[in-house]
C-alpha positions in Angstrom: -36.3 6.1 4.3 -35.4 4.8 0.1 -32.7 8.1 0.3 -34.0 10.4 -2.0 -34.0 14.1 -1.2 -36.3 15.4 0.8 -34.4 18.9 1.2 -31.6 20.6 0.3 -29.7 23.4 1.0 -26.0 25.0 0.5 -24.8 28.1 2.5 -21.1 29.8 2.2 -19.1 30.7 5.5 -15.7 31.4 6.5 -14.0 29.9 9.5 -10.9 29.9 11.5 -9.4 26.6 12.6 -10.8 24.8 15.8 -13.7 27.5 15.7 -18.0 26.7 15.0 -19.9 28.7 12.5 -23.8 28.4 12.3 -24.0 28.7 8.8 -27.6 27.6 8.3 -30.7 26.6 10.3 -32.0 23.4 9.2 -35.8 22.7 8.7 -37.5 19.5 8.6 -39.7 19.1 5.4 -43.6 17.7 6.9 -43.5 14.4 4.6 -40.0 12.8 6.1 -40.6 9.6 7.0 -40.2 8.4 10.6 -36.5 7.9 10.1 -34.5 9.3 7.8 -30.9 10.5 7.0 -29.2 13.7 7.0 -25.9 14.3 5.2 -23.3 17.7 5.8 -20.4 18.2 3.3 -18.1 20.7 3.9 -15.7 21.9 0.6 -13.4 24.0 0.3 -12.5 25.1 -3.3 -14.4 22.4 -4.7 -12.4 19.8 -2.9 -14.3 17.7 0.1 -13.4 18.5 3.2 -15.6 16.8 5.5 -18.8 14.4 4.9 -21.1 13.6 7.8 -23.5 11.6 8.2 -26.5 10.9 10.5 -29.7 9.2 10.9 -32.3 10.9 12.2 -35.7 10.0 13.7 -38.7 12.0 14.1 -39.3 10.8 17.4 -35.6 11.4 18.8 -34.2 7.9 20.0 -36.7 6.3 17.9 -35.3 4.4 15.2 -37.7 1.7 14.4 -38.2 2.0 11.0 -34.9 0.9 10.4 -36.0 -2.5 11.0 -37.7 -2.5 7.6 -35.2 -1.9 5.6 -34.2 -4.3 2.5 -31.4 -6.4 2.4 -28.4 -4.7 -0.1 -25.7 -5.9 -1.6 -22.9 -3.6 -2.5 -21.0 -4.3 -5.3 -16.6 -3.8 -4.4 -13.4 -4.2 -6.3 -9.8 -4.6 -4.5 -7.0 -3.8 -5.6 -3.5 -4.0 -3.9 0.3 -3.9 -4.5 3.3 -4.4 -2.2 5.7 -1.3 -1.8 8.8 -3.0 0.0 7.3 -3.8 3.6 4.0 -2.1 3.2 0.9 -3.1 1.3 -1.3 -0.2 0.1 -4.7 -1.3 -1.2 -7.7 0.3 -3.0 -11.4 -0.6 -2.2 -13.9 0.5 -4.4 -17.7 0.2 -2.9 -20.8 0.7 -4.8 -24.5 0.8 -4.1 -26.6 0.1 -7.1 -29.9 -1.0 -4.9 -32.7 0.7 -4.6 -32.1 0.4 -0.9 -29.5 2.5 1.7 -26.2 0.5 3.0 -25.8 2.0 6.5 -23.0 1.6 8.6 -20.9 -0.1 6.1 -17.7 -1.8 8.0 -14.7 -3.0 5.8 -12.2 -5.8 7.2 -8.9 -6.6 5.9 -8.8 -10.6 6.3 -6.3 -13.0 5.3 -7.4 -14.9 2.3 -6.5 -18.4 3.5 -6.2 -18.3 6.9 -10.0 -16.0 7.4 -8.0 -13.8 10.4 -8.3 -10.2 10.6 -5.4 -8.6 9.3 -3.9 -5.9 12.1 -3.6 -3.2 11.8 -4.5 -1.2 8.9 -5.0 2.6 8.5 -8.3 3.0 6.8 -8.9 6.6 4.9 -12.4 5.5 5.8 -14.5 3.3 7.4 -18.0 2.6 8.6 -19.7 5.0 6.4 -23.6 4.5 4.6 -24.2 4.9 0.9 -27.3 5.2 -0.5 -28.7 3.9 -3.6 -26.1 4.9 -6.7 -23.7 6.1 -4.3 -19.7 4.7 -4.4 -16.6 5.1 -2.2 -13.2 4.5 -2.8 -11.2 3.8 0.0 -7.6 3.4 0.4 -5.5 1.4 2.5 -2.1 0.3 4.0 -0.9 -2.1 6.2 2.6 -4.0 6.9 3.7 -7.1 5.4 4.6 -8.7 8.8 1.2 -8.4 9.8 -0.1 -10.3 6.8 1.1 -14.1 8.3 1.9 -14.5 4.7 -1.3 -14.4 3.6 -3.0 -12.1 0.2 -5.3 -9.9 1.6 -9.2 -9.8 1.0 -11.6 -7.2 2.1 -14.9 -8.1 3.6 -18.0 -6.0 4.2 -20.5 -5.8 7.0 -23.1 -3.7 7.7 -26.8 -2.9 8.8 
């Protein structure tokens, strides 16, 4: 459950759009522990395409474990300009525990006023990192919807 690998395994396919490929049959390694996480990146010429992830238990529906899990806390930077009406803003999240963030939530708030800024179009949002993992994460939103206040983000999570 600490996020190391377990097992790994990379297979090449080609696919048409809107169309499932079973490019690989995945094992389950005897040592897993009770819950544990599975990760599936698809790239295309080196560029990412998709990233999933899940958490899996070896009982299905049992998720227990999780319950024993260490506090984190990630370490962020924000960054963010005005472009005429619009705000665009750059979060970057890092996990430098020993211990997995899961379901990571990120909130655009008002810095003086604590109210959730609405809405904002998140290139992504409640996602896990494990331990030396980082995510950048950009950001827009409208002035109007700011109630003249400089945004902050806040994170949540498991």
């Amino acid at each position: 459950m600490d996020g190391s690998v377990a097992w790994e395994k990379q297979a090449e396919t080609n696919s048409e759009e809107d169309t499932t490929n079973r490019c690989m049959k995945l094992s389950w390694p005897d040592d897993l522990s009770d819950v544990h996480y599975v990760t599936l990146r698809l790239e295309e010429k080196d560029s990412l395409v998709s990233d999933n992830f899940y958490v899996r238990g070896k009982e299905e529906g049992n998720y227990k474990a999780l319950g024993l899990l260490g506090k984190t806390t990630l370490e962020s930077t924000f960054t963010c300009a005005r472009e005429g009406e619009q705000w665009k803003g750059t979060l970057v999240i890092r996990n430098d525990t020993p211990v997995p963030a899961l379901f990571v939530r990120i909130n655009l708030m008002g810095e003086t006023d604590h109210e959730q800024i609405l809405p904002v179009i998140y290139g992504d949002n409640y996602f896990s990192l494990m331990p030396g993992e980082q995510r950048i994460v950009e950001m827009k939103w409208n002035d109007r919807d700011t109630r003249g206040c400089q945004a902050e983000a806040r994170l949540e999570g498991f």
